[in-house]
C-alpha positions as CSV (number, residue, x, y, z in Angstrom):
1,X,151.8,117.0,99.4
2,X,153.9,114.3,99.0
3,X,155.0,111.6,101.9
4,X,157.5,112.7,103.8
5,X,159.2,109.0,103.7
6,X,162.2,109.4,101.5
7,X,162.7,106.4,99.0
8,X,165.7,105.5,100.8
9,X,164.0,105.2,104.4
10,X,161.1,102.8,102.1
11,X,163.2,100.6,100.4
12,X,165.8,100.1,103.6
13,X,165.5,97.1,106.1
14,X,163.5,99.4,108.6
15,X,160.7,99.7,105.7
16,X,158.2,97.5,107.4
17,X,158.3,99.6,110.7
18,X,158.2,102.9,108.7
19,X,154.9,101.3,107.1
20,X,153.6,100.5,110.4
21,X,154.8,103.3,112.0
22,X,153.3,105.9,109.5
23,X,150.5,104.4,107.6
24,X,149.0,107.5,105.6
25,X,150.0,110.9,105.8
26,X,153.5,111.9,107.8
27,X,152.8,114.1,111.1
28,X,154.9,116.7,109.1
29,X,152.3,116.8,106.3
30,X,149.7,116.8,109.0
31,X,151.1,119.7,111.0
32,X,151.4,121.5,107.3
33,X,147.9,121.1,106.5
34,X,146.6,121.9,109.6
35,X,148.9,125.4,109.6
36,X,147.5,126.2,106.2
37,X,144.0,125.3,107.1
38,X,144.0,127.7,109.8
39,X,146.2,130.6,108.6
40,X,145.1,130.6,105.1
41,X,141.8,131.2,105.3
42,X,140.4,133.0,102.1
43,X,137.5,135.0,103.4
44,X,137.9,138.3,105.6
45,X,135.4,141.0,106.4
46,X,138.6,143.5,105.1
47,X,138.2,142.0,101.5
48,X,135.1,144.0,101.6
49,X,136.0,147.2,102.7
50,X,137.3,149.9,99.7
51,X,135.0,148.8,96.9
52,X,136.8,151.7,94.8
53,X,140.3,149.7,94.9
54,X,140.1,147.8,91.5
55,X,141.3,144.1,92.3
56,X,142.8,142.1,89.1
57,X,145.1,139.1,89.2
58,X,147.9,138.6,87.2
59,X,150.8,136.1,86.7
60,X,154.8,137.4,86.3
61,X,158.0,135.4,85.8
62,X,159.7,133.7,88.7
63,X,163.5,135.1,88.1
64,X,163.4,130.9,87.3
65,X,163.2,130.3,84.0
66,X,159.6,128.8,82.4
67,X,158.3,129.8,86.3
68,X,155.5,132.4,86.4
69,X,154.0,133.4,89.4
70,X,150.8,134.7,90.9
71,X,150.0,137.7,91.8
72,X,147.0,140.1,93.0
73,X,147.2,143.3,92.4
74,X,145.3,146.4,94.3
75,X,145.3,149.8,92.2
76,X,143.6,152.6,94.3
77,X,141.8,155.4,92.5
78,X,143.9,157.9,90.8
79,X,147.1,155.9,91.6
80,X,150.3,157.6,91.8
81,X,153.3,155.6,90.0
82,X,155.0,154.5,93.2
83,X,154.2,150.6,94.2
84,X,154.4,148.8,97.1
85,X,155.7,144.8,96.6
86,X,153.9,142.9,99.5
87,X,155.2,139.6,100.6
88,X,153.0,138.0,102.9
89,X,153.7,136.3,106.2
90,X,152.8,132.5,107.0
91,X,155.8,131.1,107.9
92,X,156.9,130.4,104.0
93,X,154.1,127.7,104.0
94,X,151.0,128.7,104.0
95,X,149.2,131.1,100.8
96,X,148.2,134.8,101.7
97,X,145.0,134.7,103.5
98,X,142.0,137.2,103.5
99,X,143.4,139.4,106.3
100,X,146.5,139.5,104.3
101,X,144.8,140.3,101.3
102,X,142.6,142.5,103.0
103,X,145.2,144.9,104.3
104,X,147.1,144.5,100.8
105,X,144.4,146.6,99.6
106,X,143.6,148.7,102.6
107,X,147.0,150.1,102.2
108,X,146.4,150.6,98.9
109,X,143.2,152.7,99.2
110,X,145.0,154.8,102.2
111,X,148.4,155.3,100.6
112,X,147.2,155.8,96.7
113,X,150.0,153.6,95.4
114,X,149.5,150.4,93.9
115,X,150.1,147.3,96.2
116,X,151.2,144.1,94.3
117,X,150.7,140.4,96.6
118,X,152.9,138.0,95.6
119,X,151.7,134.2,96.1
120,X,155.1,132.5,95.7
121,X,156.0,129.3,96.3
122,X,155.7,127.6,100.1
123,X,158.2,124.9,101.5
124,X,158.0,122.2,101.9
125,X,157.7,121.4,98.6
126,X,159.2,124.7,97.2
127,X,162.3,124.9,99.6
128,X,164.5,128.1,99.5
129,X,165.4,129.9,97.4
130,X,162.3,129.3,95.2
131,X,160.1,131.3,97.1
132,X,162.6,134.4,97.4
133,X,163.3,133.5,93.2
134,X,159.5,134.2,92.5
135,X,159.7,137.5,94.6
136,X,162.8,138.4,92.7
137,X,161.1,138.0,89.6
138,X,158.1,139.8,90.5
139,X,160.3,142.6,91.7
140,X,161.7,142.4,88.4
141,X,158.5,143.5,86.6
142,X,156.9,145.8,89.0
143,X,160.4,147.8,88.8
144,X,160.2,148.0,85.4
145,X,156.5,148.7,84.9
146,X,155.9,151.5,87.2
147,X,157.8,155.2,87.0
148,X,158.1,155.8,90.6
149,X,159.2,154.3,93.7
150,X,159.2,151.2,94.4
151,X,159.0,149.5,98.1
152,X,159.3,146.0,98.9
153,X,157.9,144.9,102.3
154,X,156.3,141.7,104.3
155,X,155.5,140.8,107.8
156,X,157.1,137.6,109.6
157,X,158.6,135.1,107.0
158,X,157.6,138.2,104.2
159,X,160.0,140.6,106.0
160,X,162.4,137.9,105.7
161,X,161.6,137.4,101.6
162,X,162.0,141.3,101.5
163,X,165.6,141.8,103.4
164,X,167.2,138.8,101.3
165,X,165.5,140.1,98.4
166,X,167.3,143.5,98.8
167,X,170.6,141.4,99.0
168,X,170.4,139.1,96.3
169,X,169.3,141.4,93.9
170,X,172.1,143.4,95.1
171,X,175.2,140.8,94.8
172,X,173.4,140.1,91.0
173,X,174.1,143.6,90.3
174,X,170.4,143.9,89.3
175,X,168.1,146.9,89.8
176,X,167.6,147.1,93.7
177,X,164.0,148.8,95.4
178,X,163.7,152.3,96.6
179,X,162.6,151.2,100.2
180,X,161.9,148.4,102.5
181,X,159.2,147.8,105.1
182,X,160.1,145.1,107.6
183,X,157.1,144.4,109.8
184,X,157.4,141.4,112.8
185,X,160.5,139.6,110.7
186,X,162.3,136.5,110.9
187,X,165.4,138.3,110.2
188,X,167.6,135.8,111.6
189,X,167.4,132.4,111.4
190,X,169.5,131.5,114.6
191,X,166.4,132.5,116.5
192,X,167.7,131.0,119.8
193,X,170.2,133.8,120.7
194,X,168.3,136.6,120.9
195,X,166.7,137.1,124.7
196,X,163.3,138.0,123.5
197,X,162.5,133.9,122.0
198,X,165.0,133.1,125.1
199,X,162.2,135.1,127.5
200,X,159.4,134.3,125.6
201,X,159.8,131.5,123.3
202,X,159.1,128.5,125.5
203,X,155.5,127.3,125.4
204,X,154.3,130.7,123.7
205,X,150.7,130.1,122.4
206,X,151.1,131.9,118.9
207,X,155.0,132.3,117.3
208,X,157.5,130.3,120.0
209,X,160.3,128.7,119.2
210,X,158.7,125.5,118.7
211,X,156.4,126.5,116.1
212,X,159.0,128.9,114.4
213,X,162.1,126.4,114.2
214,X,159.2,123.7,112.2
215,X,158.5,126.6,110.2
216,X,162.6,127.2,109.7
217,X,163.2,122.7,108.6
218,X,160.6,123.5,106.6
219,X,161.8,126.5,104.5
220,X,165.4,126.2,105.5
221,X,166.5,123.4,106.8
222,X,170.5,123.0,106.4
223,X,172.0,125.2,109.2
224,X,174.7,126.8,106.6
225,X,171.4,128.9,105.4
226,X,171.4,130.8,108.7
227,X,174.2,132.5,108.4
228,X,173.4,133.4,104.6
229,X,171.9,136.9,103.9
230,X,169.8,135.4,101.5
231,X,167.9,133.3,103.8
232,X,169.0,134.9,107.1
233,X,169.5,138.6,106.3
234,X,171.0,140.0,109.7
235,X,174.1,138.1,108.1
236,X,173.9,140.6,105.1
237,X,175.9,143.9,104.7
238,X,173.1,146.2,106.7
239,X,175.6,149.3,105.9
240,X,173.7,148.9,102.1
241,X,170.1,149.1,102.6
242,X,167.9,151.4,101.4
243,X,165.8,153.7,103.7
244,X,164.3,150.6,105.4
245,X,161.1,150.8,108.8
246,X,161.3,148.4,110.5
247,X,158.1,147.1,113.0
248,X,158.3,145.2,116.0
249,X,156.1,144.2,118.7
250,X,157.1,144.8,122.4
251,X,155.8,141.1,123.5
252,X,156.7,139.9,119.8
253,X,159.2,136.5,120.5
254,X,160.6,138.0,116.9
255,X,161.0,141.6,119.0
256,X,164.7,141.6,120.0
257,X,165.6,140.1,116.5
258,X,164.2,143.3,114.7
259,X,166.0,145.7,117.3
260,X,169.1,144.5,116.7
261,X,169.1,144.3,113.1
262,X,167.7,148.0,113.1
263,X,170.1,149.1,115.6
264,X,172.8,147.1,113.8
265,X,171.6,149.1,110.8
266,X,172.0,152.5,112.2
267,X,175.4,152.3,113.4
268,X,177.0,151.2,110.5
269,X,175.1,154.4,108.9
270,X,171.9,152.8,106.8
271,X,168.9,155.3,106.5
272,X,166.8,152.8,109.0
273,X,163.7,153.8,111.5
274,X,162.9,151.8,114.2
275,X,159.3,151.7,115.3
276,X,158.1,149.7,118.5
277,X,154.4,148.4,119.3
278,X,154.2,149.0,122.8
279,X,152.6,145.5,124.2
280,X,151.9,144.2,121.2
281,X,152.4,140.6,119.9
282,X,153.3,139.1,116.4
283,X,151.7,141.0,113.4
284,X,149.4,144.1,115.5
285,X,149.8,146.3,112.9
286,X,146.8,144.6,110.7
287,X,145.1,143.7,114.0
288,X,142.6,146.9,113.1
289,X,139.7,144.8,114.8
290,X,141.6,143.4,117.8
291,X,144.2,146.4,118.9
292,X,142.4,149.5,116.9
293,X,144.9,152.5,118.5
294,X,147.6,150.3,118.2
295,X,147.1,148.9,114.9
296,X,146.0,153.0,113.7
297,X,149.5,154.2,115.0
298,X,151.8,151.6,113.2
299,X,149.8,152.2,110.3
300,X,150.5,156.1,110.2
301,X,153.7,155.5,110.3
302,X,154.1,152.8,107.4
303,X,151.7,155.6,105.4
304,X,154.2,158.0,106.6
305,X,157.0,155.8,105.7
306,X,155.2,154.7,101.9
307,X,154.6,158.8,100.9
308,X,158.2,159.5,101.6
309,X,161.2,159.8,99.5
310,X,164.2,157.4,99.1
C-alpha cells in the first residue's frame, strides 16, 4: 500500500514534521491492514461443506479497458441456467473471506443456480468507480453466458456495488439484471440521517458510524458521491428496479437505511420485498453457526426469492 503522505505534504515546509510525525506506515494504512487482516481471513469450516459444488476460478473484463478481474465461481450439480452475481461485503477494502466464500457456495448447492464471487478492486487504492467497473464487467459476461435469470446481490458495501450497479448499467443503456438481493446495505452514503446509526451508531462495537464513515473516505471520499446513485443508490430512480429483497437486521446501525429505501421503493410502485431479522445485527443471514433459526429463515426467503421469476 502506498504512504498515505501526498508528494505535496513531503516536499512542503512542514515535510520535516510529517517525517517525524509519521515515520513508517500512515495510521490509515495501519487501520487498512489491520481491517483486512481480520475480515479477510481465507479459511472457514463452510469452504468444506458441499464437496459436490465444483469450485473453478476464472478472470473476466473489468467494463475498464485491458482490466480483467477475478472471479470464483460455484456451479452446483445439475445447475439450472439462472446465476446469481455475488458481491461481497467488507467495507469496499478488504477481499472476500472464507465465510463469504463459504456461503457463495452454500447458496449455490441449496438454490441449484450457479453463484459467481467477484473479487474487484478495494479502495483505497482502487477508489470508486473501479470496484463497481469490475462488477459491471463481470455482469457483462455472466449476462451473456448463461440462458436464464440473472441476479445480482451483496451484503454491506456488496449491496451497495449491486444497487449502483443496476443504475449505471441502466443510464448506459446496457443489458440490466433480472433481480437484486440487497442484504445489510450501505445504501446511502449520508449515513448520519437516518435514526437507526443516530440510536445506535455511537461507540457500536461492530459497524458504527466511526468505523463506517473511514470505510466511506476510503471508498468515497468527495461528499458530491453521496448523493450519486452510483455510489449512493437511495439517490437513484427506485421507481426502476427490478424485483429487488431487500434484508435488514432489527439492531443493524445500517437497519433504518434499508427500510426506507425499500419502503421508498414500494410507493413509487417497484416490485420490492422487505424482509426484517428480528434482533439481529449486521450480516445474520450467514451467521448459520452463531444465530442458526435466524440465519435458516432469512435464508428461505433469499432461496425463495433466487427460484422465483422476474
Amino acid at each position: 500500500m502506498k504512504n498515505a503522505l501526498t508528494e505535496s505534504m513531503l516536499s512542503g515546509p512542514a515535510a520535516a514534521l510529517y517525517r517525524a510525525l509519521v515515520p513508517a506506515v500512515p495510521m490509515r494504512d495501519r487501520w487498512v491492514a489491520e481491517i483486512r487482516e481480520l475480515w479477510g481471513k481465507k479459511d472457514h469450516p463452510s469452504l468444506n461443506a458441499f464437496p459436490d459444488v465444483e469450485v473453478t476460478d476464472q478472470f473476466l473484463p473489468s467494463l475498464e479497458p485491458e482490466v480483467t478481474v477475478p472471479v470464483t465461481i460455484f456451479t452446483p450439480p445439475k445447475a439450472t441456467g439462472d446465476a446469481f452475481l455475488y458481491l461481497h461485503g467488507g467495507g469496499w477494502i478488504s477481499s472476500a473471506s472464507g465465510k463469504h466464500l463459504g456461503w457463495a457456495k452454500r447458496i449455490a448447492a441449496l438454490s441449484g443456480q450457479t453463484v459467481i464471487a467477484v473479487h474487484y478492486r478495494l479502495a483505497p487504492e482502487e477508489r470508486y468507480p473501479r470496484g463497481l467497473h469490475d462488477a459491471v464487467g463481470v455482469f457483462h459476461s455472466i449476462k451473456a453466458t448463461f440462458p436464464g435469470l440473472i441476479t445480482v446481490g451483496g451484503d454491506s458495501a456488496g449491496a451497495n456495488l449491486s444497487a449502483g450497479l443496476w443504475f449505471l448499467c441502466r443510464d448506459r443503456g446496457d443489458q440490466l439484471p433480472d433481480k437484486l438481493m440487497l442484504s445489510c446495505g450501505v445504501l446511502d452514503l449520508q449515513l448520519e440521517k437516518y435514526g437507526s446509526m443516530q440510536r445506535m451508531g455511537k461507540d457500536h462495537p461492530y459497524n458504527g458510524l466511526e468505523l463506517l464513515a473511514f470505510q466511506r473516505a476510503l471508498y468515497a471520499p468527495e461528499q458530491e458521491l453521496w448523493s450519486n446513485p452510483y455510489a449512493s443508490p437511495s439517490h437513484g430512480d427506485l421507481a426502476t428496479l427490478p424485483p429487488t429483497l431487500v434484508i435488514v437486521g432489527e439492531e443493524d446501525t445500517l437497519c433504518d437505511d434499508g427500510i426506507e429505501f425499500a419502503k421508498h421503493a414500494q410507493a413509487m410502485g417497484a416490485p420490492v420485498r422487505l424482509y426484517v431479522g428480528k434482533g439481529m445485527p449486521h450480516g445474520f443471514h450467514m451467521q448459520h453457526s452463531l444465530v442458526p433459526e435466524a440465519a435458516a429463515d432469512a435464508e428461505k426467503v433469499i432461496l425463495e426469492f433466487l427460484a422465483s421469476g422476474a
